[in-house]
Legacy VTK file of the C-alpha trace (Angstrom):
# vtk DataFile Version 3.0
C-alpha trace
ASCII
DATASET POLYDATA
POINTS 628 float
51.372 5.460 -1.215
51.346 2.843 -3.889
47.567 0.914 -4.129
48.536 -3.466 -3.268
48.096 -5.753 -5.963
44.987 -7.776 -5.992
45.403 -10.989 -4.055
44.957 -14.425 -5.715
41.491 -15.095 -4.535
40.296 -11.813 -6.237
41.517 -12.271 -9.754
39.915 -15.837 -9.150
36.885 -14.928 -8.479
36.928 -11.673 -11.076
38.030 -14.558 -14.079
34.737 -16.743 -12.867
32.470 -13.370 -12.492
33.682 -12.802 -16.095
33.019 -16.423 -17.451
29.737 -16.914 -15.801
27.753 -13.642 -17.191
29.190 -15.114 -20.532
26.501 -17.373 -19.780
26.165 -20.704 -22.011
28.852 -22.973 -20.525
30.315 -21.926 -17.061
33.129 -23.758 -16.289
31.992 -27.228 -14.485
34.750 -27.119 -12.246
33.393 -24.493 -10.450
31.144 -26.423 -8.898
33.866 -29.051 -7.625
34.992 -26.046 -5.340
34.968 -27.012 -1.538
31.742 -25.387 0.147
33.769 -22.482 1.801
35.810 -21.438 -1.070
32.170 -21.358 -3.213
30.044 -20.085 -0.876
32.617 -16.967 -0.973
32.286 -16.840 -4.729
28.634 -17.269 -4.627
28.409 -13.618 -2.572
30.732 -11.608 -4.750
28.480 -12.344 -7.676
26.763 -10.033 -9.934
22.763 -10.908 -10.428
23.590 -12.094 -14.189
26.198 -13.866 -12.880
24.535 -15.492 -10.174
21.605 -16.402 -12.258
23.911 -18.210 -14.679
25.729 -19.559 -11.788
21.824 -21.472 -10.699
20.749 -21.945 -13.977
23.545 -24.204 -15.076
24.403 -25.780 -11.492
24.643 -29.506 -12.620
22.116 -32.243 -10.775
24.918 -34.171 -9.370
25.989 -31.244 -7.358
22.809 -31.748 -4.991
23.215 -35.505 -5.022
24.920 -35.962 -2.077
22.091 -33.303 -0.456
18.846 -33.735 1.322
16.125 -30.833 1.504
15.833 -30.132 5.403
13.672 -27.372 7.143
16.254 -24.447 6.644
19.284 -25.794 4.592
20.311 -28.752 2.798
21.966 -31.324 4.517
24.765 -33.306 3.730
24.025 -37.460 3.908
27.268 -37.781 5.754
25.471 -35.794 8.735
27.179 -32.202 7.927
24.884 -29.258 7.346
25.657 -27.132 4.693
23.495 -24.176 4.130
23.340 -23.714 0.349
19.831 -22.569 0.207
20.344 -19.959 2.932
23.577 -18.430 0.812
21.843 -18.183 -2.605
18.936 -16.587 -0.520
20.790 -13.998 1.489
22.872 -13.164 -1.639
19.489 -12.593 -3.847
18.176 -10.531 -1.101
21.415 -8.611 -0.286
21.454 -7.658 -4.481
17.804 -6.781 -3.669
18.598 -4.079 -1.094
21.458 -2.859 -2.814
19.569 -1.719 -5.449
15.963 -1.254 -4.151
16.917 -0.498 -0.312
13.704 1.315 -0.050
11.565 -1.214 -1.027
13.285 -3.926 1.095
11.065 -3.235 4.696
7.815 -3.856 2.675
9.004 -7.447 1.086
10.484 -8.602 4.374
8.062 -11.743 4.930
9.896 -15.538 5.571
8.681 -17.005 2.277
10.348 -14.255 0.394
11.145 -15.763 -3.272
14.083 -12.758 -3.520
15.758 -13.816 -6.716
12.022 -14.156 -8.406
11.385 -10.163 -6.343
14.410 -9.323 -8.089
14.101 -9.678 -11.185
10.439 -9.049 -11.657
11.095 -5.707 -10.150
14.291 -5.415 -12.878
11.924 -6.257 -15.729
9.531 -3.405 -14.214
12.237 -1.064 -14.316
12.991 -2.296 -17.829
9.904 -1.409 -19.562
8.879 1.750 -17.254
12.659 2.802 -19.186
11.555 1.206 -22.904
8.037 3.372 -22.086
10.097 6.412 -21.785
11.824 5.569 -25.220
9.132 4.585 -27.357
6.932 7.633 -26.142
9.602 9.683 -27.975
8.583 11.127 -31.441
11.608 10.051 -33.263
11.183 6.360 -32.038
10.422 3.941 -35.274
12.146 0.802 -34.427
11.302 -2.563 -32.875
10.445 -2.620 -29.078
12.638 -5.991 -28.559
15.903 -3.631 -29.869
15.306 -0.886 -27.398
18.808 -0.840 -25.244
18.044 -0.873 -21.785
20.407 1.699 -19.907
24.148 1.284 -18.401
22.333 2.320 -14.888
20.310 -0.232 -15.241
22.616 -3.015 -16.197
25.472 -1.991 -14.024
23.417 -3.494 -11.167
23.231 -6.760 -13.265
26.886 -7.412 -14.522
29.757 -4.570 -14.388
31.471 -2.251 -16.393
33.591 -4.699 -18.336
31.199 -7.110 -19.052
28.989 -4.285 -20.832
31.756 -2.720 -22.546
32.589 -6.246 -24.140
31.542 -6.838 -27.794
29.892 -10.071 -26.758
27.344 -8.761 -24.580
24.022 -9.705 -25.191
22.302 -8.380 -22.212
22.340 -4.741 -23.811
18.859 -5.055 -25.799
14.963 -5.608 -24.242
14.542 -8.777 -25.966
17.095 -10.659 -24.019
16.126 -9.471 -20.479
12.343 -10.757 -21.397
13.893 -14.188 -22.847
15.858 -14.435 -19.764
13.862 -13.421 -17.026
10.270 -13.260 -18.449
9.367 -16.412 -16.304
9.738 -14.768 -12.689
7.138 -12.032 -13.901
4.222 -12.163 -11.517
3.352 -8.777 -11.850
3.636 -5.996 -14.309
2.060 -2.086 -14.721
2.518 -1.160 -18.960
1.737 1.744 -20.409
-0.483 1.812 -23.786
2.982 2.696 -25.635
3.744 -0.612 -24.931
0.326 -2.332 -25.813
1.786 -3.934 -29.006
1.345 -7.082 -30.394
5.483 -7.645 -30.056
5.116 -6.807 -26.141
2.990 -9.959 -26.367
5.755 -11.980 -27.648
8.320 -10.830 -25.241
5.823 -11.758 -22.382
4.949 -14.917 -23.781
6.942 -16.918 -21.090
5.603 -15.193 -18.267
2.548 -16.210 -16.136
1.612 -12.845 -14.824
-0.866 -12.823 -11.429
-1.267 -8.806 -11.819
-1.813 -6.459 -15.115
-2.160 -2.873 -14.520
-3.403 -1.476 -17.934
-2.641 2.697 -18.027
-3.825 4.978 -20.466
-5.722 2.500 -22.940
-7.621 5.019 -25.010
-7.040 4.155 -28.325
-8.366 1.226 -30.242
-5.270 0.355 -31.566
-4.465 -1.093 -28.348
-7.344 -2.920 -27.484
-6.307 -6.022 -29.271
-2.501 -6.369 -27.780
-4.003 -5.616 -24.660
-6.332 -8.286 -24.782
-4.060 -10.579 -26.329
-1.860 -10.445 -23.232
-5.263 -10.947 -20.950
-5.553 -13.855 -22.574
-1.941 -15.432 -22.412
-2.434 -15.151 -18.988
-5.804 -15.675 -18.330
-5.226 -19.241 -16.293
-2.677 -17.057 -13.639
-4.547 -14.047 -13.803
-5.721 -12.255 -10.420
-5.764 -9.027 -10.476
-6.901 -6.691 -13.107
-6.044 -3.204 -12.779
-7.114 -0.315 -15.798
-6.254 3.425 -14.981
-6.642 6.653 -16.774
-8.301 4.430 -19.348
-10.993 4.792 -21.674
-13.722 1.577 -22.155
-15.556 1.534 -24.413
-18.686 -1.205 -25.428
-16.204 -2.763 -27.554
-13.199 -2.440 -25.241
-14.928 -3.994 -22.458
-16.324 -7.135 -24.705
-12.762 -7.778 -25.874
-11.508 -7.792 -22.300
-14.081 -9.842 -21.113
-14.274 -12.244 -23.938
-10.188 -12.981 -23.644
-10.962 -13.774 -19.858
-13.654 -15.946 -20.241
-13.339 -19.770 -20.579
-15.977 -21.353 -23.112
-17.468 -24.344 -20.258
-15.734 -22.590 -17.544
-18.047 -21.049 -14.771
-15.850 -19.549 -12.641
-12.532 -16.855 -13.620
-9.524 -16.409 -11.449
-10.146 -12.811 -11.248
-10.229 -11.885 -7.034
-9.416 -7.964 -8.051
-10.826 -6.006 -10.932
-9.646 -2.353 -10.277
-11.308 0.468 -12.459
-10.158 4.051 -11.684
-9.918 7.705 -13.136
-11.270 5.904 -15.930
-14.079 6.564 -18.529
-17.202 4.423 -19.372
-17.970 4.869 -23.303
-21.324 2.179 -23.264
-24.708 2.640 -23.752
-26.452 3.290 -20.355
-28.992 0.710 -20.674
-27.599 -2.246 -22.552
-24.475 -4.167 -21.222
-22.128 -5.939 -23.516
-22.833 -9.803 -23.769
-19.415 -10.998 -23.478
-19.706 -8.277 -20.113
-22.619 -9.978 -18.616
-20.701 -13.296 -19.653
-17.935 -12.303 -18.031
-19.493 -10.948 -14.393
-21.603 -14.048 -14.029
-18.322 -16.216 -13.896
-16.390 -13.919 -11.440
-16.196 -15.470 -8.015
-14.223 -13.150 -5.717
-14.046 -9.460 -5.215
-14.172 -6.761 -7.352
-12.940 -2.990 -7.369
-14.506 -0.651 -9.720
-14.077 3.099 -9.907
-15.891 4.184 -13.117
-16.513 8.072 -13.809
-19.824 7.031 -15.803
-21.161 2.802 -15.682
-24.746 1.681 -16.779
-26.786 1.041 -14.321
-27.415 -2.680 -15.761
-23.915 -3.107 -15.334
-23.810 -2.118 -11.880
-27.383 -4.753 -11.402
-25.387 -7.508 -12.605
-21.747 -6.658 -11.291
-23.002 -5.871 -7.804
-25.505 -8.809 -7.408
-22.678 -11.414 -7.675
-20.537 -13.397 -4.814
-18.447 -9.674 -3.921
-16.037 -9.602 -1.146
-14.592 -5.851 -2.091
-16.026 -3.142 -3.853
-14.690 0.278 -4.462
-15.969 3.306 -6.303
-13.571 6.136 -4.819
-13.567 9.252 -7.171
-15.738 7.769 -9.666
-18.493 10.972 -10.276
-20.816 8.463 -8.941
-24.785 10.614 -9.010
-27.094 9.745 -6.008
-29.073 7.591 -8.519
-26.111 5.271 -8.993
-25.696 5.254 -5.219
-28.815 4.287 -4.375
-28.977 1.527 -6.974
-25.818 0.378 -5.190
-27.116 -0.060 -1.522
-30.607 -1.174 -3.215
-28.747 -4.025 -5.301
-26.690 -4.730 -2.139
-29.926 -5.577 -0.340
-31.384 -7.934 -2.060
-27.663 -9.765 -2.593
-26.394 -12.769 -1.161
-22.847 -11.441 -1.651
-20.191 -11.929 1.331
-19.222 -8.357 0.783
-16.334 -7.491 3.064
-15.323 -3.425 2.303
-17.706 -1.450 0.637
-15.402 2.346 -0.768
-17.781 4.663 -2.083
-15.275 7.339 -0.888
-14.918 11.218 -2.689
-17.647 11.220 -4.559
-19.608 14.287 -3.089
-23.270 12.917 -4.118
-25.083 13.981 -0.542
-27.254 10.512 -1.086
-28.618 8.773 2.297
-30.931 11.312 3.137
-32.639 10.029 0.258
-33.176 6.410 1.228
-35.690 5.490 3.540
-33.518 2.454 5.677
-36.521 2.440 7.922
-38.744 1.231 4.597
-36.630 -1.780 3.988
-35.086 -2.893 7.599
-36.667 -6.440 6.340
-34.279 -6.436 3.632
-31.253 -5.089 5.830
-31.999 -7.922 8.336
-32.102 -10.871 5.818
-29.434 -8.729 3.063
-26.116 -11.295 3.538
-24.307 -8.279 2.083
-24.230 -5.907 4.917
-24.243 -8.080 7.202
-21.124 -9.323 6.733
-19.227 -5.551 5.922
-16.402 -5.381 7.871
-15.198 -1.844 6.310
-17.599 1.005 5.194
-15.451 4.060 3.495
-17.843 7.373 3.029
-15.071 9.816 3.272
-15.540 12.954 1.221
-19.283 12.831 0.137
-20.918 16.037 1.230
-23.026 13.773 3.856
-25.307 16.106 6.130
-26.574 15.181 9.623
-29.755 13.752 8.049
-27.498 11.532 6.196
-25.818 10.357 9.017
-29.456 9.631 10.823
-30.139 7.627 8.130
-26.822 5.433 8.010
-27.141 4.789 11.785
-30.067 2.746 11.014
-28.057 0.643 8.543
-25.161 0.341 11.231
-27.496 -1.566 13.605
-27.452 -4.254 10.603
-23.853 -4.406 9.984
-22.957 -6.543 12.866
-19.402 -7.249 11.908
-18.205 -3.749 10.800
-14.841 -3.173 11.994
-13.780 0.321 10.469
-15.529 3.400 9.344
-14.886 6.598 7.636
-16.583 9.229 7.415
-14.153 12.524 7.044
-14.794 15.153 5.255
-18.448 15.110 5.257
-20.573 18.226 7.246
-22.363 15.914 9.003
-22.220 18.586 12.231
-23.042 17.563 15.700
-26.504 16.659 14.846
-24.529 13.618 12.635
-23.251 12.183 15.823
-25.684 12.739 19.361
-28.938 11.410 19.684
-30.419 9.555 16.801
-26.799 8.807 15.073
-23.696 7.591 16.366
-23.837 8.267 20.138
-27.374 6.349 19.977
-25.869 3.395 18.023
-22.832 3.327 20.552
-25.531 3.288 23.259
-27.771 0.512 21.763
-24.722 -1.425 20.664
-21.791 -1.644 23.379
-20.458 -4.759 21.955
-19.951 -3.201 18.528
-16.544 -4.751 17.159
-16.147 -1.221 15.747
-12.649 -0.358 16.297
-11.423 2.536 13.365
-13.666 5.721 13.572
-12.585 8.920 11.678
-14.662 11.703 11.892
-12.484 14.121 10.414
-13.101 17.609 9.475
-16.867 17.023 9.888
-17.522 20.449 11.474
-17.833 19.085 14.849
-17.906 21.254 18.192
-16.169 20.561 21.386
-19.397 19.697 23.661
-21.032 17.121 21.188
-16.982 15.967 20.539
-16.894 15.524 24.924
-20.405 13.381 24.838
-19.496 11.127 22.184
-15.882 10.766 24.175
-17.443 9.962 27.380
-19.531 7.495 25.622
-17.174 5.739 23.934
-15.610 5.149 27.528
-18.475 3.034 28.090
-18.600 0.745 25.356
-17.072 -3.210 25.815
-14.709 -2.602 23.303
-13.119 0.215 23.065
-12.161 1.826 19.307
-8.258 1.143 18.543
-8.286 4.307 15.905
-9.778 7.381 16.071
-9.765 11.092 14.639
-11.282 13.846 15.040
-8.900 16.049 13.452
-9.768 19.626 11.758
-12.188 20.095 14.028
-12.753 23.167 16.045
-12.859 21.981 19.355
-10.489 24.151 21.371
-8.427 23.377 25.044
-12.013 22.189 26.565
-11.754 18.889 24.888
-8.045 17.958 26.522
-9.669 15.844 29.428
-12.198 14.142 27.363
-9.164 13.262 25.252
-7.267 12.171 27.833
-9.761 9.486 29.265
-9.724 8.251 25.561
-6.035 7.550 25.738
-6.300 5.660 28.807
-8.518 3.467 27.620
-7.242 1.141 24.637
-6.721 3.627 22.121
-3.930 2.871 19.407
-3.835 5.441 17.207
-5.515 8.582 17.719
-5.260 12.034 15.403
-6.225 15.114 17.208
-3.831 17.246 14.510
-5.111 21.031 13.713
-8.136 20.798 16.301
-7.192 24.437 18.580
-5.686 22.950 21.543
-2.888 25.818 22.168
-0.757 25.944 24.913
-3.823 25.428 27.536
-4.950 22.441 26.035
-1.318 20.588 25.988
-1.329 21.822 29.393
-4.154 20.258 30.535
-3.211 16.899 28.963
-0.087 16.680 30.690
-2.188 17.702 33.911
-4.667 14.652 33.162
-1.506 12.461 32.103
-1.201 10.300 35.673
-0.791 6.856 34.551
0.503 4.374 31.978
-0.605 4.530 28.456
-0.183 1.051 27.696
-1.702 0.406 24.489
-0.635 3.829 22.713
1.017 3.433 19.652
0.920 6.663 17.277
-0.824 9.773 17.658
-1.116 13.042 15.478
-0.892 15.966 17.637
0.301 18.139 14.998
-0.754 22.056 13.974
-1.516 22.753 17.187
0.413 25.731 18.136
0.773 24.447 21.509
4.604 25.846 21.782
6.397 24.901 24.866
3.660 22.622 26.488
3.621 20.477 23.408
7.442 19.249 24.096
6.449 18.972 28.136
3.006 16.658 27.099
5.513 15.100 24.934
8.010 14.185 27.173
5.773 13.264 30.008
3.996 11.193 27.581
7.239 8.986 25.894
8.163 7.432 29.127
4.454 6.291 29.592
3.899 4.817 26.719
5.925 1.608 26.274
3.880 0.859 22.814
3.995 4.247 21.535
6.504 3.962 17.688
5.147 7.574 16.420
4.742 11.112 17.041
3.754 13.771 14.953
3.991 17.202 16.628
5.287 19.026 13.529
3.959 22.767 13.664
3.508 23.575 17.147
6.110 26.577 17.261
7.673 24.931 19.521
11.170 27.007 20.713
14.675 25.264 20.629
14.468 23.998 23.789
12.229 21.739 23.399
14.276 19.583 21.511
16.519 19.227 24.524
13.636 18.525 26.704
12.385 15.517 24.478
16.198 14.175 24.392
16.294 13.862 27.739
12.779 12.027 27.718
13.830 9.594 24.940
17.380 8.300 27.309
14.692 7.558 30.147
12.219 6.145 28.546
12.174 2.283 27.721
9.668 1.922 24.476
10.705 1.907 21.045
9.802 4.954 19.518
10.705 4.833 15.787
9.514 8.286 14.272
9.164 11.623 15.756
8.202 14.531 13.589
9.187 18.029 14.319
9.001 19.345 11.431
7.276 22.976 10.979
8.757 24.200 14.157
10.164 27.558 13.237
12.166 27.770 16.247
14.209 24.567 16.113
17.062 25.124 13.735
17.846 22.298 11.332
19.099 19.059 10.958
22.687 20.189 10.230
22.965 22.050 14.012
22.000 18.847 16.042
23.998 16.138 14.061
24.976 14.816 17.164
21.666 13.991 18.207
20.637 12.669 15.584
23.466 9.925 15.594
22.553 9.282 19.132
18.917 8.571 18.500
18.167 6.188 16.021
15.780 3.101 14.948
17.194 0.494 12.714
19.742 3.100 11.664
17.470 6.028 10.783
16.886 8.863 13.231
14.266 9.305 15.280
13.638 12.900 14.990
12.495 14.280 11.826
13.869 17.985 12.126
13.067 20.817 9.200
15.747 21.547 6.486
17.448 24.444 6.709
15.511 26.090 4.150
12.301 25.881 5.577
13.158 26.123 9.462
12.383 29.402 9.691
8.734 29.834 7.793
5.943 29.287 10.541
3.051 26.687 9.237
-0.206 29.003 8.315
-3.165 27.211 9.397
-5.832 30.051 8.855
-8.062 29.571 6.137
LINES 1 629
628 0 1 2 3 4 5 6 7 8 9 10 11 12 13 14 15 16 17 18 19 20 21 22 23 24 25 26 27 28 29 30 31 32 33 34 35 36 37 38 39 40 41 42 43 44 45 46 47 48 49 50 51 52 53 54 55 56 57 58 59 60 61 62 63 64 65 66 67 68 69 70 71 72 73 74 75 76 77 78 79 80 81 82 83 84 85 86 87 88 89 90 91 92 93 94 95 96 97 98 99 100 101 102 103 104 105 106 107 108 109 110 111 112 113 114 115 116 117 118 119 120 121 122 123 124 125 126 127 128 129 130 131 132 133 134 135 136 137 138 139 140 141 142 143 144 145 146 147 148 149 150 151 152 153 154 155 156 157 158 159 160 161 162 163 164 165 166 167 168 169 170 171 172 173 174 175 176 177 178 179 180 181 182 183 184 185 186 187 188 189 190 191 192 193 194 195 196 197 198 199 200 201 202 203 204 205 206 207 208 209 210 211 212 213 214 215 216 217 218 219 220 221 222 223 224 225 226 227 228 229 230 231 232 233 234 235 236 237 238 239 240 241 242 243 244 245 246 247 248 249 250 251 252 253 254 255 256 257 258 259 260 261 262 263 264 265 266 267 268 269 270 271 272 273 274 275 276 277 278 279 280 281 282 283 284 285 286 287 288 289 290 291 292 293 294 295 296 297 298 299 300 301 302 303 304 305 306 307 308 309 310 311 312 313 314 315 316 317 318 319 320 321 322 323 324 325 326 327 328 329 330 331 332 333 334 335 336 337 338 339 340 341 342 343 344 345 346 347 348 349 350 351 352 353 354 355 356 357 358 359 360 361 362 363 364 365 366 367 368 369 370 371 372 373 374 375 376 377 378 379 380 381 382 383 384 385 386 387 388 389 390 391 392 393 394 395 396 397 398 399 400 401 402 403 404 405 406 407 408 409 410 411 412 413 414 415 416 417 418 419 420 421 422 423 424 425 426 427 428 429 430 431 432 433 434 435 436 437 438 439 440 441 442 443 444 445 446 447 448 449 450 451 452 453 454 455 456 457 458 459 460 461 462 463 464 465 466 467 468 469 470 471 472 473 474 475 476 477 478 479 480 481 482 483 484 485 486 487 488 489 490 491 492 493 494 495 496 497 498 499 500 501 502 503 504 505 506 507 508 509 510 511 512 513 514 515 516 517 518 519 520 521 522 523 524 525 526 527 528 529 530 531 532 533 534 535 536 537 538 539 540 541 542 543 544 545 546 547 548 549 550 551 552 553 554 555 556 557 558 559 560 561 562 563 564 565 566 567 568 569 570 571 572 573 574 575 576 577 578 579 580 581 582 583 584 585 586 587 588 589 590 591 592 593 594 595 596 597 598 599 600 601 602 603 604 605 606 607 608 609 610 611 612 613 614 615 616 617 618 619 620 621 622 623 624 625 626 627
């Protein structure tokens, strides 16, 4: 059967695709065409095309238009929504070539054709990183040719092929589209004074520096800091090595002569090195911190502790030191400086850093600093996750809870703190002594906690004014006993709760679904996975679906459950009413994969993805080990 010709209206629009990624001088009389016929040409065009298409779009076209709340509007009293078509065209390119990343950008101011091609340029230079990293490379940065998959997304196959294309080196995409570049991530390979010069229209917000070791990229580096030092926001070095030098030329290109204050809210250190005398902090450094006004993330393996005196003793509203090889005497120079600052510090992240330190400080010595320190008192998040805490550590923090008023979420997983770390004199007393505490995330997991001390701190939480919205106490041992305790917790106004890998078995999913009596209104995730509850997982499961209107996830991956318990859940998704999004059965050697139940799959979906996460074929049948 013979293909039909193209109609009229095709070729049309294929001759003005063609003449506007040429660029310079679309034709004029394209924008003469009535609003239907343009409008239709508008969303069959290619993001060059389009861009050329705005770029060019003559004044008098919008004379006869007035800006209204969600369109322009035509003076004569007709509404035509031009605005809304260039929008929904930028963000339909978007998705078409990013449709994972669409979901996280999907706010109502969205700026998609800026999104667009700031996340183009990104994928320009992570591809120009890849080139210049090669050994043969010798030529100029601006000539590297930037790939057919990338510009097929841009223009099309004939417009590449042409010999008048332009948009085939680095340079043009940076003279072109450098402007929308808020943020960028560049590799050292690409900390060269010419990178500079391709960047020199843009007015980044957010650097991310990786892999500066090497002093022959200081100066580029801190050349670009300093083109963009009036936009500048967010300052991010990884894998990078500073050294006294390093760190006075970065702070030295961000500093104003007569300016007091930077534009700096977010200076991010991390898996980096600190090559500085320990005692003596750069000038330009000290310069630097006392002009910094917001918040500040640092993660250094090794920092002076001067440094840390003068960084942490300024206005913070964020600080973060997660995997930074912090030693207990940097620690407790940290709380100490915290103390006697009048900082506004919001999240304090001292996470995986394995230093064992409270124990050492005496909180009861200096509860007249706590009281009066502005610092603490106005913490909202507290991350200790991962430092080899003991249960004299976690007597000693409970003290400096009772003068963090406003703390909202803390972590403290993967620390031994045992049960002694929670009864008594720790968190069950501060829970007592404090049942307004707006504490609402606790995770207490893996902290070698037993199933009586885990049932007392339960069945005190019940009796606190505000219940927690988060909790885990996951990779503990506590066995079936704990089901009821767990159960009361659920009823109250629990959002998210992990009990993953904690023993249940079949008795302990048995006993929830005993327990399970009434509405769980405010339920809206919960980890219930490596568990090897089998069949009573799937019957908690589909007991608990229909009683959970909130509820949008489930993980209950690696419970060996059998394959009917698939069927079972089915039958408690059609009756339920909620709006489960996500339910993970993964790990379940007994339900056969995705490809066998193909049917279900189509019939249970969210936003056209299926609910059920089912194993692949090739792991479907190798049970989850969960013995040490």
């Amino acid at each position: 059967m013979s293909k039909a010709p193209p109609s009229l209206a095709f070729l049309c629009i294929q001759s003005l695709k063609l003449q506007l990624l040429q660029g310079d001088n679309p034709i004029p009389d394209v924008y003469e065409l009535p609003s239907e016929l343009l409008d239709g040409v508008i969303a069959h065009l290619p993001a060059l095309a389009l861009h050329n298409f705005q770029t060019h779009m003559p004044f008098k076209c919008w004379d006869n238009y007035e800006a209204g709340d969600d369109c322009l509007t035509l003076t004569s009293g007709r509404k035509r929504p031009r605005n809304d078509v260039l929008g929904s065209s930028w963000k339909l390119l978007f998705k078409v070539r990013w449709p994972e990343l669409i979901n996280s950008l999907e706010v109502p101011s969205a700026d998609w054709q800026q999104l667009y091609w700031e996340k183009h340029l990104q994928n320009c230079v992570d591809e120009a990183a890849e080139v210049a990293m090669r050994p043969t490379f010798s030529g100029r940065i601006s000539s590297i040719h930037v790939s057919d998959k990338i510009l097929r997304y841009i223009c099309h196959e004939e417009h590449t092929n042409c010999q008048k294309c332009v948009c085939t080196e680095l340079s043009f995409h940076f003279q072109t589209f450098g402007p929308y570049l808020r943020c960028l991530r560049l590799l050292n390979v690409l900390c060269v004074t010419e990178t500079c010069e391709l960047l020199r229209t843009s007015k980044l917000k957010t650097l991310v520096l990786c892999w500066i070791r090497s002093e022959k990229h200081v100066e580029p580096s801190c050349k670009l800091l300093s083109q963009n030092r009036e936009t500048l926001t967010s300052l991010e070095f990884i894998h990078c090595k500073l050294s006294s030098s390093f760190i006075s030329a970065i702070c030295a290109s961000l500093h104003e002569k007569d300016i007091h204050t930077s534009g700096i809210q977010r200076f991010y250190i991390k898996a980096s090195s600190f090559d500085i005398d320990p005692l003596a902090a750069p000038p330009a450094f000290i310069s630097f911190l006392n002009s910094v006004r917001y918040s500040y993330e640092l993660m250094p393996e090794r920092v002076s502790v001067k440094c840390l005196l003068i960084w942490l003793s300024k206005s913070l509203q964020s600080v973060h030191f997660c995997d930074s090889h912090l030693d207990r005497h940097i620690a407790r120079m940290i709380f100490s400086t915290l103390l006697d600052s009048s900082s506004g510090l919001s999240t304090l992240d001292i996470s995986e850093n394995n230093v064992g330190w409270l124990s050492t400080f005496t909180w009861r010595s200096v509860t007249g600093s706590l009281s009066s320190g502005k610092s603490l008192r106005s913490l909202c998040k507290l991350n200790l996750r991962g430092n080899e805490l003991n249960k004299y550590d976690a007597e000693n923090l409970s003290h400096a809870l009772r003068h963090m008023p406003g703390l909202e979420s803390l972590d403290l997983s993967g620390n031994p703190i045992e049960d002694s770390g929670i009864r008594y004199r720790s968190l069950i007393s501060y829970f007592k002594k404090n049942p307004d505490s707006p504490l609402a995330d606790l995770n207490l997991e893996n902290c070698e906690l037993s199933c009586c001390r885990v049932i007392e701190f339960l069945d005190t939480l019940s009796t606190v004014e505000k219940p927690l919205k988060f909790l885990s106490v996951a990779d503990n041992a506590l066995g079936s006993e704990v089901a009821e305790a767990i159960m009361n917790s659920l009823i109250l106004s629990i959002e998210s709760l992990d009990i993953s890998s904690i023993g249940l078995g079949p008795v302990g999913f048995l006993e929830l679904g005993k327990r399970l009596v009434k509405g769980v209104k405010k339920l809206m995730s919960i980890n219930i996975s490596k568990n090897r509850g089998g069949l009573e997982t799937a019957r908690f499961l589909s007991k608990l679906i229909p009683l959970a209107p909130k509820l949008v996830s489930v993980d209950a991956s690696y419970n060996l459950m059998p394959p009917e318990s698939l069927l079972m859940l089915c039958d408690s998704l059609r009756s339920a009413k909620g709006d489960l999004k996500r339910l993970d059965m993964t790990g379940n050697i007994c339900i056969s994969s995705e490809a066998d139940h193909s049917s279900l799959l189509g019939e249970f979906q969210h936003n056209g993805e299926p609910i059920f996460v089912l194993p692949s074929s090739s792991t479907s049948h190798v049970p989850y080990d969960d013995e040490p």
